[in-house]
N, C-alpha and C positions, 0 to 999 in steps of 0.2 A: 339260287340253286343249292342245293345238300349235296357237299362231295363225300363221295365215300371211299374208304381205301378198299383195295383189293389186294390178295396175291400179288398179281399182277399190275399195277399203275392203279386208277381211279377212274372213279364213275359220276358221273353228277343228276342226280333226282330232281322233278322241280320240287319246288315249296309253294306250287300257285300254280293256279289257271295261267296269269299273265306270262308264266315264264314256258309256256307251251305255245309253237307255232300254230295259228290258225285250225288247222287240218288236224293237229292232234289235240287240239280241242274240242274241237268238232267229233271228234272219232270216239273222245273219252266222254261225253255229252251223250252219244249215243249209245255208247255202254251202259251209261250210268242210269239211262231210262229204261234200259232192259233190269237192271237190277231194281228197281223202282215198278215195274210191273212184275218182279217174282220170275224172271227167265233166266237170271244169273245171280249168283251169290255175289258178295262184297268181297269175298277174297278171290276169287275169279274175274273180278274187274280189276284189280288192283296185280296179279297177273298176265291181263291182258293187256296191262299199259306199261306192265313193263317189259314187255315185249317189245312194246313199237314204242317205247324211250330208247328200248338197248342194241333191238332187232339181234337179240341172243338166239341161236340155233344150235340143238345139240353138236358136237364133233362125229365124225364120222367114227373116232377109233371105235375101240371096244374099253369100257371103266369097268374096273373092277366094282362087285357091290360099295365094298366100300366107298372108292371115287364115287359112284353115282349117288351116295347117302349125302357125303358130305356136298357134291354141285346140288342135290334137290336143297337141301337146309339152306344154303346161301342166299339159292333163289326165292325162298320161301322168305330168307329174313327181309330181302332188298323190294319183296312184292310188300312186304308190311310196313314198309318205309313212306309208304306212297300213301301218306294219310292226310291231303292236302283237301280233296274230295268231301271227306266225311269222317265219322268215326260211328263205332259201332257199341252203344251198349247194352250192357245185359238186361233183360228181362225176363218178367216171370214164364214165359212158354220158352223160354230157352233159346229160343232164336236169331233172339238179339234185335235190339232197337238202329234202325240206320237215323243218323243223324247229318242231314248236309251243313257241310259248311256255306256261309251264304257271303261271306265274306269275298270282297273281288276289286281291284285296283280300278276294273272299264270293264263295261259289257264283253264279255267272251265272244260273240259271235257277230258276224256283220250278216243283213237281210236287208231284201230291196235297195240295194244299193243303186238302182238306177231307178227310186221310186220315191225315195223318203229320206227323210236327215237322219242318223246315227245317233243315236241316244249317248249321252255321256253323262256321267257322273263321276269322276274322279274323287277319292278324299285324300290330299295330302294335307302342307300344311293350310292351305285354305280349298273352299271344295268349288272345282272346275264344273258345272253343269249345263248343258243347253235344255234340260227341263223345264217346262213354264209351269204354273200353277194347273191349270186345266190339263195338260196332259197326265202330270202327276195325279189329281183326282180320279180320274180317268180309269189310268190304269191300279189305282191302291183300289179300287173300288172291283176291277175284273182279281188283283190277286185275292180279296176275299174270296168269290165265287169258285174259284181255282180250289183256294185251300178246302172249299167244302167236304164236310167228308160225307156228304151224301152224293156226291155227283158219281155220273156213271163215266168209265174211259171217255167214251164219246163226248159228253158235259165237258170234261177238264180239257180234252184237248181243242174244245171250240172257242172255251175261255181262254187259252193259253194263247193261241191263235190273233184273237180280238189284241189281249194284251200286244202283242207284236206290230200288229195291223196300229193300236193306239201308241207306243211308245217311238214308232216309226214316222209316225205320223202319214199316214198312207191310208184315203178311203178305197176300199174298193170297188165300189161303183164306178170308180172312175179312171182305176191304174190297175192293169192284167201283171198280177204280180205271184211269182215263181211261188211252188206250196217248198212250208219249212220244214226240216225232217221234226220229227220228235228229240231227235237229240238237240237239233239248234233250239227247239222250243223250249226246251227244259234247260237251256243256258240261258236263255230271256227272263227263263222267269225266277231261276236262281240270283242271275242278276239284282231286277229289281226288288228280288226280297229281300236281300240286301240290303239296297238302299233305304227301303221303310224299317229297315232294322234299327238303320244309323238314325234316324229321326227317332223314332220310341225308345232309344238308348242315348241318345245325345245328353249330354250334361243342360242344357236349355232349351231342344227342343221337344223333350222328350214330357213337359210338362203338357202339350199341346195332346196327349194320345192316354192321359190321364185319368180325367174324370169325364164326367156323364158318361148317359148312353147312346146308342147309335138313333134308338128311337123316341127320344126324346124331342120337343123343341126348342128352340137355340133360345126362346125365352121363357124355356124353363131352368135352365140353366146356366150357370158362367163358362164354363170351359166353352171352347171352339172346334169346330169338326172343318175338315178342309171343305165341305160345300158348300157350309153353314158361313162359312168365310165370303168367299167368292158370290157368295149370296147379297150378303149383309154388303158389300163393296160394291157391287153392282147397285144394290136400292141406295149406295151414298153417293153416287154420281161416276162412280168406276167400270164404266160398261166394256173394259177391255181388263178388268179383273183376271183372266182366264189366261191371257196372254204375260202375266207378268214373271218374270225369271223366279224361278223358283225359291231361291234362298230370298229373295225382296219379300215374296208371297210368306213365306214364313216368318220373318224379321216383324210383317205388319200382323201375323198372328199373334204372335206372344205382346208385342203392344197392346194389340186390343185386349187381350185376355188381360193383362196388368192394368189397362184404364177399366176393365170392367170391375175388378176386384177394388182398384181406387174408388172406383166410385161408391162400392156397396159398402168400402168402411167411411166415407165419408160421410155418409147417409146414418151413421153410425149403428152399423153391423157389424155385429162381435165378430173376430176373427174367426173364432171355434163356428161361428153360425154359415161363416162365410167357406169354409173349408165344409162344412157337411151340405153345404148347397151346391157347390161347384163337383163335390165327392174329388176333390183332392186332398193329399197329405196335409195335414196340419203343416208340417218344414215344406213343402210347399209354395203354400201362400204364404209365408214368412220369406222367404226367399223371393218373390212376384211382389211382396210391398217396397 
């Protein structure tokens, strides 16, 4: 938490989704998707949560201009404090770029809790997940579709939806399960973008989101795609591929990716040749040998 001093004693701000109760996460989750569909500004949300952080209410007296210049500026500095959410930069129409923070200790919100297991992903010093490979596939595959920027309201919120349905692990065929507002849905999926953040940013695993392309085939190329995995493990005798803990499923990626790379210089394939076929950095495959 950010303590801040006041006239008066101290205040304390979070610095994170995590250090907000449930409810007021949920509450600013649903702010944050009105400012996200254009119904609220970014400084009107960050207003509106510092409301229900402070549950500040004017006094009854009567302020002089003055007093009331200097309580508006306070307010206005303590609402700008509250940059935990996002931030906002400039661009050319003047409007300003919103940028989310994706950044999150544990999923922010709980759904179907009498229907599905609870998604985790923790990162401290080693990372806590009940993710399996398949579910992760799964759902990396609906947040593409999500990010679309062709899709219409209706599109992203059925893909948002699925993601929840899949990271829940909850078919619906078969479990009558509570609708999620728009706010908890847009903490699901800030969540997990998140998570795929930490992987394409990871110091080791981030070599896995590298090269090739999506529509390539897996022997056209060296790098690994999480299907392309799960695939290839299933045709070597792994037909519970899908179910393996997440970080194992990963761990046996960058293996494979490193035996394929061994292999292609052992076959005696230039480095330089082996880096424009895989389309990863030159350091690299220097790094994978």
């Amino acid at each position: 938490m950010k303590e801040v001093k006041l006239n008066k004693g101290t205040i304390e701000l979070p610095e994170d989704w995590s250090e907000m109760p449930e409810a007021q996460r949920v509450m600013g989750f649903e702010n944050l998707a009105m400012v996200m569909a254009h119904l609220m500004t970014p400084f009107e949300w960050q207003c509106r949560m510092l409301l229900l952080f402070t549950g500040y209410k004017p006094a009854r007296k009567q302020f002089s201009q003055e007093e009331r210049d200097r309580i508006n500026e306070n307010l206005v500095r303590l609402a700008e404090m509250l940059d935990f959410a996002f931030t906002v930069d400039e661009s050319e129409d003047g409007k300003g770029l919103l940028r989310l923070n994706y950044e999150m200790h544990d999923c922010p919100v709980h759904l179907f809790s009498n229907a599905g297991v609870q998604p985790r992903f923790v990162r401290e010093r080693i990372i806590d997940t009940n993710l399996t490979a398949g579910i992760y596939s799964d759902a990396y595959e609906l947040l593409q579709m999500i990010h679309d920027k062709d899709n219409t309201p209706e599109d992203t919120h059925f893909y948002m939806y699925k993601l929840a349905q899949t990271l829940w692990r909850v078919d619906s065929q078969d479990t009558a399960m509570p609708e999620p507002s728009a706010g908890e849905l847009l903490g699901v999926t800030v969540w997990f973008t998140g998570v795929v953040l930490f992987f394409q940013e990871h110091a080791v695993y981030s070599v896995l989101y590298e090269g090739g392309e999506a529509d390539e085939k897996a022997e056209d190329h060296i790098s690994l795609g999480v299907q392309d995995t799960i695939l290839e493990l299933t045709m070597a005798g792994h037909p519970d591929a899908r179910s393996l803990p997440l970080m194992e499923f990963f761990d046996m990626q960058v293996k494979m990716l490193k035996d394929r790379i061994a292999e292609a210089k052992a076959e005696g394939t230039a480095v330089a040749d082996i880096a424009k076929k895989s389309k990863l950095p030159l350091s690299t495959i220097l790094r994978l040998i």
